[in-house]
Steps between C-alpha positions, in 0.01 A plus 500: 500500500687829366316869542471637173653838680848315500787596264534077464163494410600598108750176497350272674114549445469218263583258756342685857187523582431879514278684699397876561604481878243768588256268391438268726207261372796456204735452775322246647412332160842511427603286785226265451593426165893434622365285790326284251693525202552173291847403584645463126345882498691560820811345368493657171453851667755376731754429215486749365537821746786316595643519133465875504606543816840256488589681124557855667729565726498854683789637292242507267253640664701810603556542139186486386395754781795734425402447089112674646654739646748631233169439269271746706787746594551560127461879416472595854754748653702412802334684815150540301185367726 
């Protein structure tokens, strides 16, 4: 179960269950669903966060975050709010 509010939502959405967490009849669905999940479902999901999570280290990840910043910073001066 992943909030959709997360910045790992956008990787690993297709594999999480996602859920508005201010929505709590969706929050409770949610964990229903992962309580009672068929466990080839469960496994598959299972499988593959793990694949996206074991591929990136956080050398990466600082990257990528630096990369965003350097993207929106673009054109701005230094000291402008």
């Amino acid at each position: 179960i992943l909030s959709e509010n997360t910045g790992a939502h956008e990787e690993l959405s297709e594999y999480a269950l996602s859920v508005n967490p201010f929505d709590i009849q969706e929050l409770a669905d949610s964990i229903h669903a992962a309580l009672t999940m068929d466990p080839e479902e469960r496994r598959r999901r299972h499988e593959g966060l793990k694949s996206i999570v074991t591929s990136r280290d956080p050398g990466h990840w600082i990257d990528e975050q630096l990369a965003d910043i350097q993207r929106k910073d673009t054109g701005r001066i230094v000291g402008d709010i």
